[in-house]
N, C-alpha and C positions, 0 to 999 in steps of 0.2 A: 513507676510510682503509682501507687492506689488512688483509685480514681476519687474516693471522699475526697483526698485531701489536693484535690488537681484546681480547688476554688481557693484555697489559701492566701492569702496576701500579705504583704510583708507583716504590714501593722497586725493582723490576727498573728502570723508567728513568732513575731515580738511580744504578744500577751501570751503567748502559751509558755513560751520559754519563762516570764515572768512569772511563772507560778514555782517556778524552781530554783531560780538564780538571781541571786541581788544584786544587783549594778551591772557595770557590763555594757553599755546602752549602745553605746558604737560596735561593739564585737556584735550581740545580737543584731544589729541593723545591717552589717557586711552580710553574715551569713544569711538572711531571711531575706537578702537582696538577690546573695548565691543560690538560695531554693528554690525565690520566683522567676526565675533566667530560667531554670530547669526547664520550670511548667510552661514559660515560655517559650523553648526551644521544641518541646515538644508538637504546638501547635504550627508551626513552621513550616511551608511546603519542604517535601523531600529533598527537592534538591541543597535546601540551605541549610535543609536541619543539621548536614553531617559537618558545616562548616564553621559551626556554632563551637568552637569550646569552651569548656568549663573554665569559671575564674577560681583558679585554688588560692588559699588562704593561707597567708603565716599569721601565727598568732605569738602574742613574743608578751611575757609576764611572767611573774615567778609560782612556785605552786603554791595550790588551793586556793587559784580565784577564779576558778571556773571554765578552764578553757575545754580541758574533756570533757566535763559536765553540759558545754554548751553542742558541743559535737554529738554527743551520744543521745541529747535530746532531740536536736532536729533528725538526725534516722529515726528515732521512736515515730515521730511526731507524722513524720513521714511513710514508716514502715517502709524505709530501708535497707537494702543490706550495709551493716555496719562494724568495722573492725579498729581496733586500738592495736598499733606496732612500738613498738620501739625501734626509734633509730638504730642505738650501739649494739642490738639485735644480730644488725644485720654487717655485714664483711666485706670487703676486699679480697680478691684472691692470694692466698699465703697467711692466710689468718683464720683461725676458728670463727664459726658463726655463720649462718643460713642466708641462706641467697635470697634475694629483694625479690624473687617469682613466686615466692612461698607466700609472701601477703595477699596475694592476688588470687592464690590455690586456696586458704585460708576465708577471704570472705567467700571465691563460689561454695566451699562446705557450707558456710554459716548460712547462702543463698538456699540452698537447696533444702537444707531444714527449713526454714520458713517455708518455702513454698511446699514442701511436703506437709506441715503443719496444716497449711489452708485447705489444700487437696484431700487431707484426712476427714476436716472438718465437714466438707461436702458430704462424704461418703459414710461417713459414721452413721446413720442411720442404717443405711445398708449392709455397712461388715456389722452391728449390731444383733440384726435379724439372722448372719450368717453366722456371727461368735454363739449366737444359741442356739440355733441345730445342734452345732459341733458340741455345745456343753449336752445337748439332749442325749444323744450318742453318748456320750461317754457317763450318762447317770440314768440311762435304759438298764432295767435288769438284763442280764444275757440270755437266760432263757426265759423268757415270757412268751404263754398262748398267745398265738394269732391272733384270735377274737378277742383279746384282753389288750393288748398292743396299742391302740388307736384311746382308747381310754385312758390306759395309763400314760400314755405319754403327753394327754392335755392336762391331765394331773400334776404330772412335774411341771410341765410348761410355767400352769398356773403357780406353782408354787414358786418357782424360778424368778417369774413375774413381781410376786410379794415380797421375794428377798428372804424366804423363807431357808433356802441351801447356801447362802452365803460361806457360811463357816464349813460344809461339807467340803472333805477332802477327796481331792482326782486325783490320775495322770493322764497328763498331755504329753504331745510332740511338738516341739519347736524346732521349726525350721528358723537357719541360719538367714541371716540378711541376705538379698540379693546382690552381688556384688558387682561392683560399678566398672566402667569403662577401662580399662589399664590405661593409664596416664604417662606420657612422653615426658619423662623428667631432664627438665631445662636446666636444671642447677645439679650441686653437687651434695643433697643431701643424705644422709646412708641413708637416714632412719626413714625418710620419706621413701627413699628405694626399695629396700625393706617391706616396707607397707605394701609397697602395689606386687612386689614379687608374692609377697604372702597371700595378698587377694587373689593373681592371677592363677595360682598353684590351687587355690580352690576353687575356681571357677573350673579348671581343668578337671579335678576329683569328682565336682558334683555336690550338692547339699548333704550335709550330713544330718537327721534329725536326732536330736537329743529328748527324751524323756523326762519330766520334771512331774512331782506330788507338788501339789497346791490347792491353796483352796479355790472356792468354785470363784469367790470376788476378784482373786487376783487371773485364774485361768481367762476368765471375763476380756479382763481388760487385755491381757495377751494373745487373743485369740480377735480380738476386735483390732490391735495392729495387723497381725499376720494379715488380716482380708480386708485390710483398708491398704496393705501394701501389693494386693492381687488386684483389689480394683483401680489401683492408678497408674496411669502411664509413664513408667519410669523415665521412657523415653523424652517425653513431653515436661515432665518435672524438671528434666535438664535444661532442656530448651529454655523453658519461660525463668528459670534462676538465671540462667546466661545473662538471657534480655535484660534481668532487673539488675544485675549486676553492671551489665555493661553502660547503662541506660541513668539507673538511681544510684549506683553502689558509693558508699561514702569510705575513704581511706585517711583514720586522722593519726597521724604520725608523729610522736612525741619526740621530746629530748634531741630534736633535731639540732639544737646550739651543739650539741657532746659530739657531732661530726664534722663540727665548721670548724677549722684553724683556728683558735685565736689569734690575735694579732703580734702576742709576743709567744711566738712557739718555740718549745727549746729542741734541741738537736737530737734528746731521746723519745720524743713522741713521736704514734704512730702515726702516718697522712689519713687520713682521715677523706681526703680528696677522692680515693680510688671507692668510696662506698657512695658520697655524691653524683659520682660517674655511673657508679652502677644500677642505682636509682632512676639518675633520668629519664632512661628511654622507656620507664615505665611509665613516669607523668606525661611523660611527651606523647607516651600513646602507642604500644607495641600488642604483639598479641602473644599471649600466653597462656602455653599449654597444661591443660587439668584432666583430670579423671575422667572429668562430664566434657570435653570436648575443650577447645579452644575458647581465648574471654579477649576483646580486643578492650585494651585500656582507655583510648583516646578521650571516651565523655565522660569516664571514676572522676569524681570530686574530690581534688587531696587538701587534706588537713592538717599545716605543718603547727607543732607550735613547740616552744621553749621560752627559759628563762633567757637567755642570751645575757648573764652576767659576764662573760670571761671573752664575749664577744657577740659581732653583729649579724643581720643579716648578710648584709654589705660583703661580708667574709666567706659567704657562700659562693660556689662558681658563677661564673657569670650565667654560664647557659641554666643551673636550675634557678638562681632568683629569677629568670624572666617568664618561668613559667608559674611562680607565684606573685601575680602583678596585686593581690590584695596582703596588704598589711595590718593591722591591728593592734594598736598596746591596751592590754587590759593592766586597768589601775589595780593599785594596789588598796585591801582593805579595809576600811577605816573602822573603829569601834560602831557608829552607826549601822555601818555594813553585818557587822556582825551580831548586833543586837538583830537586824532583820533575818538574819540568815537563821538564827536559833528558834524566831516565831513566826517567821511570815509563810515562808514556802507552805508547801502542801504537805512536802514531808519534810518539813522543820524536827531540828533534832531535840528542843523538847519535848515536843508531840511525841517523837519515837521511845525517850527515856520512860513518858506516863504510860506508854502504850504497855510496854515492853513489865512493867511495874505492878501496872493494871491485872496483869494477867494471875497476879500472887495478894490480890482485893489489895495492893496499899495503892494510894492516892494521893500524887506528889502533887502540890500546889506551889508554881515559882511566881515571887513574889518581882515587880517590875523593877527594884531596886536591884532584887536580885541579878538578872539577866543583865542590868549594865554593868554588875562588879564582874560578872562572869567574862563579856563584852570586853571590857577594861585588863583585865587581867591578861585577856588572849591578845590585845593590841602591846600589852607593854613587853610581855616574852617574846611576840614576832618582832620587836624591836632591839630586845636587846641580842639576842640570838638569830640562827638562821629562820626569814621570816617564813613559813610554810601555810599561810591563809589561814582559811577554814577547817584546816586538816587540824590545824590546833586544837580546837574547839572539843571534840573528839578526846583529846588524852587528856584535858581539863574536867570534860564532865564523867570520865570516867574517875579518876580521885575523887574529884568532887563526891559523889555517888555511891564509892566503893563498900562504903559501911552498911548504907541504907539495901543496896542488893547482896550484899553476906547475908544480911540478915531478915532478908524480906519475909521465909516461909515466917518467921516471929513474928512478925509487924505484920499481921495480912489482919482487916477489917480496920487498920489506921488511914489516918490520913494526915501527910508530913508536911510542915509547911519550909519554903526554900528559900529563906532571908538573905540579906549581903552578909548580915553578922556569920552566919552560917559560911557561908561562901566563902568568906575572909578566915575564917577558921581552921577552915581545910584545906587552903590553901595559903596563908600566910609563907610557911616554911619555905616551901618552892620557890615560891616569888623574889622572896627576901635574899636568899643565897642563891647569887646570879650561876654557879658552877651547877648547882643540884637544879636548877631548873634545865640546865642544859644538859642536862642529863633526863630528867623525869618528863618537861614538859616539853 
């Protein structure tokens, strides 16, 4: 975990998260409880620290009220490593679908970008000064006097400098990635097998450099990775991805109701039990094997959550519900909710509509009437239909909209105003014929 945010406390990550998400208030408060335990266990003598596990979370509500949204913002918020699975993803042996070690191989990738990202950061100054020799060389005349040499090349430098050769076209050589550890594959996936057999067969061959024309702006920046991937320690990028993984990594696991029994299961459905089995021993804490070395599970934060319509938690094995001893129902929500959701956030989705508008000079003005028929409208369809949140919202303001962005490049120096009358206009039809709404909206 990054040490900025090692001072966090619950009540600061319950406002951060509030700049994103409307209601909620017990789900935010579980997991910014789950955060502060982190930072806590961290501070902990060694010997207790490893005794400490993580409280994983079921989060049980139907979509678009927030529950990935709340997950994906505390990694943000955190800088995290952070992945979204799906449940029905994943298999039982005797059935198509990827083995539950893949989640784990999947965020150390995502770990390892990150920390190569930060590791770049540091050195960019460095591969910088080093990506312009390399361009100096390749925009040196070939035959230049000696005594003329040293002149002309603070020439280009300078010119270099000013942005002057930008558009000038090279060729470079790109070197191939350096290819990573060959990975002990635990499950039974080709395509993953595949992968490392492909790497390893190059790793054996040797780099191959490839010649590419481009301009000097783009050579620039490819020659600024190349020697930001010479100055860091590949070895050590593994390492400290492991630690963040093993330590911060957050696993939020969707649709997890679609692997529970329901209670009235009929005699052609498949068990579903033998993918909860297979799961466990990864919440419980196992170690598994990746490209960059081995990730031991036992402190990953898991994030389960579903609608649990067709069934409960309660329906899950006994041994994984006790490894998820926190529960949450997030409400379902209401037209107020959604009136906030459209203007409060940060990135509120009218904000994004005027933004998005902006960019062609029109200027949509929504009037406050407006936004509760829009509000209104989204709370009567998740009602009569299957309810899907906020996700509504979204296919509403698109109709809504659909005219005004056909024909924006026309309307550019307008400014549109966005009544109920308006609103009810362009959406009457839908509303009105409950089948076409179930279909359109």
């Amino acid at each position: 975990m990054a040490d900025q945010n090692s001072d966090l406390t619950p009540s600061d990550i319950v406002t951060q998260l509030d700049r994103y998400i409307i209601g909620q208030e017990r789900a935010k408060r579980v997991v910014a409880i789950a955060l502060r335990n982190r930072i806590r266990r961290i501070r902990l003598p060694e010997e207790l620290r490893d005794e400490v596990a993580p409280k994983n979370i079921i989060m049980i509500g139907p979509t678009g009220v927030g529950k990935t949204e709340i997950a994906r913002r505390i990694a943000k918020l955190t800088n995290a490593p952070f992945i979204k699975v799906e449940a029905t993803k994943y298999t039982e042996v005797g059935y198509v679908g990827r083995d539950v070690e893949s989640m784990i191989r999947d965020l150390m990738r995502i770990a390892i970008n990150m920390v190569k990202k930060e590791m770049h950061q540091r050195v960019r100054e460095e591969a910088q000064q080093r990506a312009e020799e390399q361009l100096l060389k390749r925009l040196m005349p070939s035959k230049e006097p000696a005594e003329d040499s040293a002149t002309s090349r603070e020439a280009i430098r300078s010119m270099l400098k000013e942005g002057q050769l930008e558009d000038k076209e090279i060729e470079i050589e790109i070197a191939p990635q350096r290819a990573p550890a060959i990975e002990i594959m635990g499950g039974n996936n080709i395509e993953e097998l595949l992968g490392v057999n492909m790497e390893a067969m190059g790793a054996l061959l040797g780099p191959r450099k490839s010649s590419r024309t481009t301009t000097v702006a783009k050579a620039r920046e490819i020659l600024i990775r190349e020697e930001s991937d010479k100055l860091i320690d590949q070895d050590l990028v593994s390492e400290m991805a492991r630690k963040q993984v093993e330590q911060s990594g957050i696993v939020f696991i969707d649709e997890v109701d679609k692997i529970t029994g329901s209670e009235q299961r009929r005699s052609g459905d498949v068990n579903r039990e033998g993918v909860q089995r297979d799961i466990l021993p990864i919440i419980e804490g196992s170690t598994v094997n990746t490209r960059y070395g081995t990730v031991n599970t036992t402190h990953i934060l898991f994030i389960a959550a579903g609608a649990f319509h067709a069934s409960r938690p309660s329906n899950l094995i006994p041994e994984l519900q006790g490894r998820f001893p926190l529960r949450v129902e997030l409400e379902p929500l209401t037209r107020q909710h959604l009136i906030e959701i459209l203007t409060r956030p940060k990135n509120a989705l009218l904000y994004q509509y005027r933004a998005l508008l902006k960019t062609e000079e029109v200027e949509l003005v929504f009037k406050d009437k407006a936004v509760e028929k829009i509000a209104s409208i989204a709370e009567e369809v998740n009602t009569q239909s299957d309810n899907i949140g906020a996700r509504r919202l979204h296919t509403i303001m698109e109709i809504l909209l659909e005219d005004i962005s056909y024909n924006a490049p026309q309307l550019r120096g307008q400014t549109i105003p966005i009544t109920a009358q308006y609103v009810e206009g362009r959406l009457k039809d839908y509303v009105g014929d409950t089948d076409l709404s179930s279909y359109i909206l």
